[in-house]
N, C-alpha and C positions, 0 to 999 in steps of 0.2 A: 727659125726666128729671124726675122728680119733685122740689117744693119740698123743701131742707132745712134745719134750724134746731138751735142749741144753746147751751147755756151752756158756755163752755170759761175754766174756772177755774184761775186760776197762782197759784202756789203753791211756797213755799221761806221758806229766813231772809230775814233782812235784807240788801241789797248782796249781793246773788249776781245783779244785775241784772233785775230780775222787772220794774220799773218800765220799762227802756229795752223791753225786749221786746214789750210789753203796749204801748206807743208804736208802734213799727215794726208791729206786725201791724196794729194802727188805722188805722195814714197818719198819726197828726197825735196832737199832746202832751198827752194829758190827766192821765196820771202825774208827780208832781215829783221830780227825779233828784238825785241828791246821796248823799254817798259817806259821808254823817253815818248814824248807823243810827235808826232808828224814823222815815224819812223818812216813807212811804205807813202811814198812822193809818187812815184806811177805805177800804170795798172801793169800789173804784171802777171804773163800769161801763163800754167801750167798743162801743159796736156797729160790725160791718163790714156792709153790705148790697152785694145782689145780684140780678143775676134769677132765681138757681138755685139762694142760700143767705142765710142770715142766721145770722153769728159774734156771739155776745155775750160778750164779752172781759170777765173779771174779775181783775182786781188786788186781793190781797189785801194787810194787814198781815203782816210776819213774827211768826212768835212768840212772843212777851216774856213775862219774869216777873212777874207781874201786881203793878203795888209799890202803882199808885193805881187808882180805878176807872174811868180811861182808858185803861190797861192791860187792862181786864179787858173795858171795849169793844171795844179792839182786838181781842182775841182771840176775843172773838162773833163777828167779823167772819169769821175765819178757820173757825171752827168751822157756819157758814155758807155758806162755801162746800163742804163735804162734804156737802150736803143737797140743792144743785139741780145737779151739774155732771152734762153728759153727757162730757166729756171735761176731764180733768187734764192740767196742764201743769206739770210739778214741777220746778223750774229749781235747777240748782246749778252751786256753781263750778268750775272743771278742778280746783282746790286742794282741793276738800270731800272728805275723808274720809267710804266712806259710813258708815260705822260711828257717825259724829256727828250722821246725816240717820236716825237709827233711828227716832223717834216720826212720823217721819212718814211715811217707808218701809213702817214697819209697818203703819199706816192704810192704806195704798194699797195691800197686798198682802189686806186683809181686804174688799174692797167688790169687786163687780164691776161696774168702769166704768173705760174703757179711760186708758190714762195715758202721756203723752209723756215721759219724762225729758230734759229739754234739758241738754245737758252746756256752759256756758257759757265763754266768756274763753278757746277753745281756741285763740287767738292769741297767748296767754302761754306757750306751749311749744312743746314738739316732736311729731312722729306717734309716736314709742317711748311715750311717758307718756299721749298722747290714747288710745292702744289699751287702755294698761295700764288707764287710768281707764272707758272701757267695758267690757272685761270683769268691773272690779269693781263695778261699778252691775249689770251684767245678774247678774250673781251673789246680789245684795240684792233686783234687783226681773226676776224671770225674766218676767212677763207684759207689762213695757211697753218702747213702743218708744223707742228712745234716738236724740236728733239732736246731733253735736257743731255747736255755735254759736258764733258772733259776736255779739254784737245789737248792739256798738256798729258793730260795722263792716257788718252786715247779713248777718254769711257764712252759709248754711244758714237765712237765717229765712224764706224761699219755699219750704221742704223742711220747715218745721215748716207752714206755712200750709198745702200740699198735704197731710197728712200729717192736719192737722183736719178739714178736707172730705171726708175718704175717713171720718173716724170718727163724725160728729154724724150725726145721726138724722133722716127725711124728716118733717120735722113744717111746719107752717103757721110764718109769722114771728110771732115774740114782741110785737114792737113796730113800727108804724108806720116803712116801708119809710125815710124821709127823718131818722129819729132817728140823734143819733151817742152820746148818751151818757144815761142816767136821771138827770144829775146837772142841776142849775139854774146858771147860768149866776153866781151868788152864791159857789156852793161853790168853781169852781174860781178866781175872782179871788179868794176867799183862801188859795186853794191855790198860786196863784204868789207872793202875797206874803212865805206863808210860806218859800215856796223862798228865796225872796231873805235872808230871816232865816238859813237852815241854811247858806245860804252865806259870809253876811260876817261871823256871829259863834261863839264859841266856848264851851267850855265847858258849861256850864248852860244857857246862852239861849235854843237849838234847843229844847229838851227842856222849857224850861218856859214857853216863849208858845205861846199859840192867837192865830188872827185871825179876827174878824168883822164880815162887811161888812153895816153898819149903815142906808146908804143907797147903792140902787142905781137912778140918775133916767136914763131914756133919752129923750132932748133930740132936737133934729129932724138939729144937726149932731157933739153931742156927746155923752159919757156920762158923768155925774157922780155918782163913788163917794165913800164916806164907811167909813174902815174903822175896827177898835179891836185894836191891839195889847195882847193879855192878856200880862202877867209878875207873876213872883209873888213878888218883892220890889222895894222902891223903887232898893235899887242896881242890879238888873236894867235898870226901865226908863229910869236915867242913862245904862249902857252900850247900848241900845237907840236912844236919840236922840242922843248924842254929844255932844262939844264942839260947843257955837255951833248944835246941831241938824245935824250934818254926816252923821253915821252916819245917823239916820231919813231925811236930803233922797238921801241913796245908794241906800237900799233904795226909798222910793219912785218916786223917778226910774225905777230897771231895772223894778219893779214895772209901771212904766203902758207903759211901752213894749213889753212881753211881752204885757201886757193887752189894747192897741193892736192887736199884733197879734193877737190868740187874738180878737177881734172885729170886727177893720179896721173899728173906726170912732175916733175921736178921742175921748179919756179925760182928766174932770180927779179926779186924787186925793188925796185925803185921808187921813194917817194920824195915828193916835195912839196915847199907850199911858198906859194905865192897872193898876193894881195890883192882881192879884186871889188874895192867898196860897193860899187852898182850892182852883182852880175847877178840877185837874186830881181831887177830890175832891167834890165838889158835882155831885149827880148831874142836878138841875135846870138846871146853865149846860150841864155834859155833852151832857143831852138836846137842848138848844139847838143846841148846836155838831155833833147828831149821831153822837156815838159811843153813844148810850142809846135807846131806842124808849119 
């Protein structure tokens, strides 16, 4: 059998589970999950390797109406993955009307390159409504093939994994057989910290902090990071660190022990937050932060 290789790019809105799925075909967490919407801001690479294949898993943004010009990264992101995939993996919810998934539907039905539709959360109904909902997706996208899933639960996602090996294309590996992800190990420890943000705060707060880790010292028995919590107002980052510093000692605390684990080795962290009105408009801190080239 010959080598095969490919970019297999997912793709859908926000919370229709793109991130758990993009997890599960990997083995291991490199997406942040969370049920807040504009969780996953960039694309983010997972490699699966093999002796007889190499999957490279892309998670994209959903996407947003462009308000800042972090929005409008995010959406490159998106418009990005229509350029290298050999295979689409267009995830929606058992609940998604396709009629709502039109811009993107449409896009898919105008390229030739083959496409999964993962019909998700079929654990939330019944088989009368799972049928009804694949017939009306094969009806919108007659060329792709359609798998009803689980990804929290795992049901059918060995039936999507088979289903991408029969489609990617005999090509040489992309990247170095022992690689799991093109990201730096920087990006995603502020990728869990941010999780830990979308999880214990509300309103505005998700949506208006960035994190970046400032210092990353790899010691002989420890790892000592240094991060900065971005918000972009001063009452933000009051509700950010809490009374007495309760709320910041919460989020770091889960922070380093997630962290801990995603490197099993011993973590000491730092966080802080500082005020920065513009920075989801400031294309320079942007670029920093990676949503700008």
């Amino acid at each position: 059998m010959n080598h095969k290789a490919g970019f297999i790019n997912i793709i859908g809105k926000p919370n229709v589970g793109k991130s758990t799925l993009m997890n599960q075909l990997v083995g291991t967490k490199l997406s942040i999950i969370n049920a807040k919407a504009q969780t996953t801001r960039h694309r983010i690479m997972g490699i699966v390797n093999d002796d007889d294949y190499q999957l490279v898993f892309s998670d994209t943004p959903g996407v947003v109406d462009a308000k800042y010009k972090l929005h409008e990264g995010m959406n490159n992101f998106v418009k990005s993955a229509f350029q290298d995939a050999d295979v689409f993996l267009f995830v929606v919810e058992i609940n998604e009307k396709p009629e709502n998934q039109h811009i993107l539907a449409e896009k898919l039905t105008k390229i030739d390159i083959p496409t999964i539709l993962v019909l998700n959360k079929v654990d939330m109904t019944d088989q009368a409504e799972i049928q009804l909902k694949l017939d009306a997706w094969k009806e919108k996208l007659p060329n792709a093939t359609i798998v009803p899933i689980s990804a929290l639960h795992k049901f059918n996602v060995d039936m999507v994994m088979k289903k991408i090996i029969s489609l990617v294309p005999e090509s040489p590996p992309y990247f170095p057989k022992d690689e799991l992800t093109d990201k730096p190990m920087r990006f995603f420890v502020s990728e869990i910290i941010r999780e830990k943000i979308m999880t214990h705060y509300k309103q505005e707060i998700p949506y208006s902090s960035e994190v970046e880790v400032e210092e990353y010292v790899v010691e002989e028995k420890i790892v000592r990071i240094r991060a900065l919590i971005y918000v972009m107002r001063e009452s933000q980052k009051g509700i950010i660190i809490g009374k007495g510093g309760i709320a910041l000692k919460r989020v770091g605390t889960e922070a380093r022990r997630d962290i801990e684990r995603f490197i099993d080795k011993k973590v000491f962290l730092q966080l802080f937050v500082k005020v920065d009105k513009d920075w989801r408009d400031d294309a320079k801190k942007l670029k920093r932060f990676g949503y700008l080239d």
